[in-house]
C-alpha positions in Angstrom: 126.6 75.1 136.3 127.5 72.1 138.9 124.4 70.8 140.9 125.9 69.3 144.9 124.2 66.6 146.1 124.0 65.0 149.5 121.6 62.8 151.2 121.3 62.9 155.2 119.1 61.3 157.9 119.7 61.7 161.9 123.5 62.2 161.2 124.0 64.3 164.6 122.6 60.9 166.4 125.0 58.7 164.2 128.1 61.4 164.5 128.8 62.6 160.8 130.6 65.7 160.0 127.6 66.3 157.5 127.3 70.0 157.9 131.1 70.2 157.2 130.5 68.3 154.4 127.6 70.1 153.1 130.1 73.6 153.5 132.9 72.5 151.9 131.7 72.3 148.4 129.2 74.6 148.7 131.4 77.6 147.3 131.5 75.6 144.0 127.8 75.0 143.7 125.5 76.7 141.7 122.6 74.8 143.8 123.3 72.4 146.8 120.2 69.7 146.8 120.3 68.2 150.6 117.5 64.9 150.9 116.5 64.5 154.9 114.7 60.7 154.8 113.4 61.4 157.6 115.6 62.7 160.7 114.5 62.5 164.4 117.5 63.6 166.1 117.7 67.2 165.4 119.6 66.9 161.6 116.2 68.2 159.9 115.6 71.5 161.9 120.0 72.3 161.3 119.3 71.7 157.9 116.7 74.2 157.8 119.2 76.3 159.6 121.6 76.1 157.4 119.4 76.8 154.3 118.8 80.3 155.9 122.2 81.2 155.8 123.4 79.5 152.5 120.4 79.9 150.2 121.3 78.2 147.5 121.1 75.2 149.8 117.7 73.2 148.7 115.7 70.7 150.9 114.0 67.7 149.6 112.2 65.2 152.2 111.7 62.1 150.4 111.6 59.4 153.3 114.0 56.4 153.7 111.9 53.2 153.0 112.3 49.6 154.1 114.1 48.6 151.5 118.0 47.6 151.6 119.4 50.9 153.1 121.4 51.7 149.7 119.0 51.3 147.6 116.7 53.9 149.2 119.6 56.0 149.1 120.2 55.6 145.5 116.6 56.3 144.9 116.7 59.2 146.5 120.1 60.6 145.0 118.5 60.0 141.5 115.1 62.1 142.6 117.8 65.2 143.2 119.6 64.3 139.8 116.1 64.8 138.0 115.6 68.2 140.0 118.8 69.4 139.1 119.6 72.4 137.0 123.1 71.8 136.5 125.1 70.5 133.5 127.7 69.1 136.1 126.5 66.7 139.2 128.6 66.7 142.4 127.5 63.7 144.4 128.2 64.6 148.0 128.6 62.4 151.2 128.0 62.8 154.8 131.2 62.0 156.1 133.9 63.5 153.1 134.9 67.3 152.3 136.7 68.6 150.0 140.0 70.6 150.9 140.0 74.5 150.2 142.5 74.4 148.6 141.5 71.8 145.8 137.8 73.7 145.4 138.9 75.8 142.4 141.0 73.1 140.7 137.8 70.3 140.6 135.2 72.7 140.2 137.5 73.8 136.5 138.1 69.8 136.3 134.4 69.4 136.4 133.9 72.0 134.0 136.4 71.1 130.8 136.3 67.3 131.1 134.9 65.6 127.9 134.3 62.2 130.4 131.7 61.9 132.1 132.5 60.5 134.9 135.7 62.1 137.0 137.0 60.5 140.3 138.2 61.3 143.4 141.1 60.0 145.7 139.9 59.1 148.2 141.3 58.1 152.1 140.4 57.7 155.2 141.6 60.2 157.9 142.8 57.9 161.1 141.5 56.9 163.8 143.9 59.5 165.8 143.4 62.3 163.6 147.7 62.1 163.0 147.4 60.9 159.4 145.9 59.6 156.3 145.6 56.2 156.0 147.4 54.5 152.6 144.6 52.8 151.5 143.2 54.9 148.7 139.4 54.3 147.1 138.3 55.7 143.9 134.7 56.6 144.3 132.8 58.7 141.1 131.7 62.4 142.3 131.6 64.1 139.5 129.1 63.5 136.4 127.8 65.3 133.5 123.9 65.5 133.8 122.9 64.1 130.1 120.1 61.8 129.1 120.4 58.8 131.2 122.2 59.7 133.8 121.4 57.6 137.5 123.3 56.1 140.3 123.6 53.1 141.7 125.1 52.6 145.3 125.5 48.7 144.8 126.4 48.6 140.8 130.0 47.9 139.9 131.4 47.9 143.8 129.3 51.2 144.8 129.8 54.8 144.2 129.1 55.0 140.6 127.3 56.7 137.8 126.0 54.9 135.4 124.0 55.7 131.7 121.2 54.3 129.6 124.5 52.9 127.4 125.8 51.6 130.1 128.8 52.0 132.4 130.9 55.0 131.3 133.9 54.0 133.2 134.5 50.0 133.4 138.3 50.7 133.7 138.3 53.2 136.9 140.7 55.5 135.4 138.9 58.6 135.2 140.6 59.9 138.2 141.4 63.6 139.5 144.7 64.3 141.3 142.4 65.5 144.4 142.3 64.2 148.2 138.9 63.0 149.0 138.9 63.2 153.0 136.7 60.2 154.6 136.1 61.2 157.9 134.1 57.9 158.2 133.9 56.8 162.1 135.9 59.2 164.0 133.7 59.2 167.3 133.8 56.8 169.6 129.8 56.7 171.1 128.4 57.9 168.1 130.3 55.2 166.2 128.5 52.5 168.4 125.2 54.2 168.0 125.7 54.0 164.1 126.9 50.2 164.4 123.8 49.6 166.0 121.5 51.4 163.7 123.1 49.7 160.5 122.3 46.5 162.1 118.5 47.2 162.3 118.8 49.2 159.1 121.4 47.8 156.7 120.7 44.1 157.4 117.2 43.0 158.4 117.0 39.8 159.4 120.7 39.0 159.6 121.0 37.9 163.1 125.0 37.0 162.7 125.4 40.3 161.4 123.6 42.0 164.1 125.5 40.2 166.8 128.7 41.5 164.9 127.4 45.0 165.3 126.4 44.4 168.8 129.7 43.2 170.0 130.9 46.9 169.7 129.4 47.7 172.8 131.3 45.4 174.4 134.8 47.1 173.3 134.2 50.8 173.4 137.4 52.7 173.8 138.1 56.4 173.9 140.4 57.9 172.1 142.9 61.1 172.7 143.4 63.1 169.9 146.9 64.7 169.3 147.5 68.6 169.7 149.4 68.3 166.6 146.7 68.0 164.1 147.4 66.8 160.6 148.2 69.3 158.4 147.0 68.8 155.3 143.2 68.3 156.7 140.8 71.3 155.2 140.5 73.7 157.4 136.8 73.3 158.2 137.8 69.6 159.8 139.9 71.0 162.2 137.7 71.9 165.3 136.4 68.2 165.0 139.1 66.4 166.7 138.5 67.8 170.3 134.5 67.0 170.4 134.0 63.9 172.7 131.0 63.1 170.3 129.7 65.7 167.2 127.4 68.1 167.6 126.4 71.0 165.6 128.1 74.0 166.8 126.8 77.6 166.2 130.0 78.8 164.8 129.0 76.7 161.7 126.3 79.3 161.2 128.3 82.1 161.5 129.4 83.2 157.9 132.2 85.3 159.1 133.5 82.4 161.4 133.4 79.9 158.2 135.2 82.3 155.8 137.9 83.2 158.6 138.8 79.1 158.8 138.8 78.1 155.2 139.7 81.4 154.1 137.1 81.5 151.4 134.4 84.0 150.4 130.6 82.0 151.2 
């Protein structure tokens, strides 16, 4: 049984794909555990949307707190970890899906491993939506759920499970042969507005770092996205490219229109 897990707060505001996120590993997913920490924009109610058309979707609202903004995250991802049911944790993010085409190959990955820890390949989707970028990241997704079991956002360079016996994977070897897409900062204006929020949120205090952030506004460009879109993206990413900013549309919420795109059975 594999547990998803993601973690969202006012992500239409800040311009993630999360709902595409949230879809594309649902098929795999016994249970999909979603945290809001406390939207304002809108991402709470879509949740709650979304729940009543994929049921085994399951909403949490344990708030973000002042702390440093990953460590309330972590907290948070390990509250899920102690709800869940599964043998197998998926961690989820906001702004990565899974192909179609790779869904049946990690979810039996996930399944037969004897590690306990499996990573993903991950790499960032350009800027122009024309290709992947070669830079390739190796963040932990998968993780058996025994005794011990928490993440830690900052530990060992992010992204990683770790145990009450420690780290399971010092090496970074454990990998699956599977595209993680990061579809991290595609949209111009909502790019801006989360570079602004990160520098109230992710560094309090830091006044150079704020100014960084605030220079942004400053260079804003717009982009124009090709006709041609890359043709290995999933096919759930592919109606993103021609929004001027995200927003959630209501073909997400059409079952029929989902299974039609990624050609999958929700």
């Amino acid at each position: 049984m594999i547990t998803g897990i993601n973690v969202v707060r006012n992500c239409i505001e800040n311009g993630y794909p999360w709902v595409e996120s949230i879809l594309s590993a649902y098929p795999m997913c016994d249970e999909y555990l979603v945290n809001d920490g406390g939207s304002t924009d809108g991402t709470r109610e879509t949740l709650q949307q979304l729940q009543r058309i994929y049921p085994r979707i399951k909403i949490y609202h344990i708030p973000d707190t002042d702390n440093i903004r990953w460590d309330s995250v972590s907290s948070q991802i390990n509250h899920l970890i102690h709800e869940a049911r599964g043998d197998i944790i998926f961690l989820g993010n906001a702004d990565e899906l899974i192909h179609e085409q790779d869904l049946q190959k990690v979810q039996q990955d996930a399944e037969e491993t004897t590690l306990r820890i499996l990573r993903f390949n991950r790499r960032e989707i350009t800027h122009n939506w024309s290709k992947l970028s070669e830079e390739t990241y190796h963040p932990a997704r998968i993780a058996k759920n025994i005794k011990g079991i928490y993440q830690n956002w900052n530990s060992y360079g992010g992204d990683e499970f770790l145990y009450d016996d420690g780290w399971p994977d010092p090496d970074r070897k454990y990998r699956m042969e599977i595209t993680l897409y990061h579809l991290y900062n595609l949209f111009p204006e909502n790019h801006l507005n989360k570079l602004r929020n990160d520098a109230t949120y992710l560094a309090p205090g830091d006044i150079t770092r704020v100014k960084t952030y605030e220079c942004f506004k400053e260079n804003e460009r717009r982009y124009v996205f090709p006709e041609n879109i890359y043709r290995h993206l999933p096919a759930i990413a592919k109606g993103l490219p021609y929004m001027g900013k995200y927003q959630v549309r209501e073909c997400l919420f059409n079952k029929d229109w989902v299974e039609t795109v990624t050609g999958l059975k929700y």
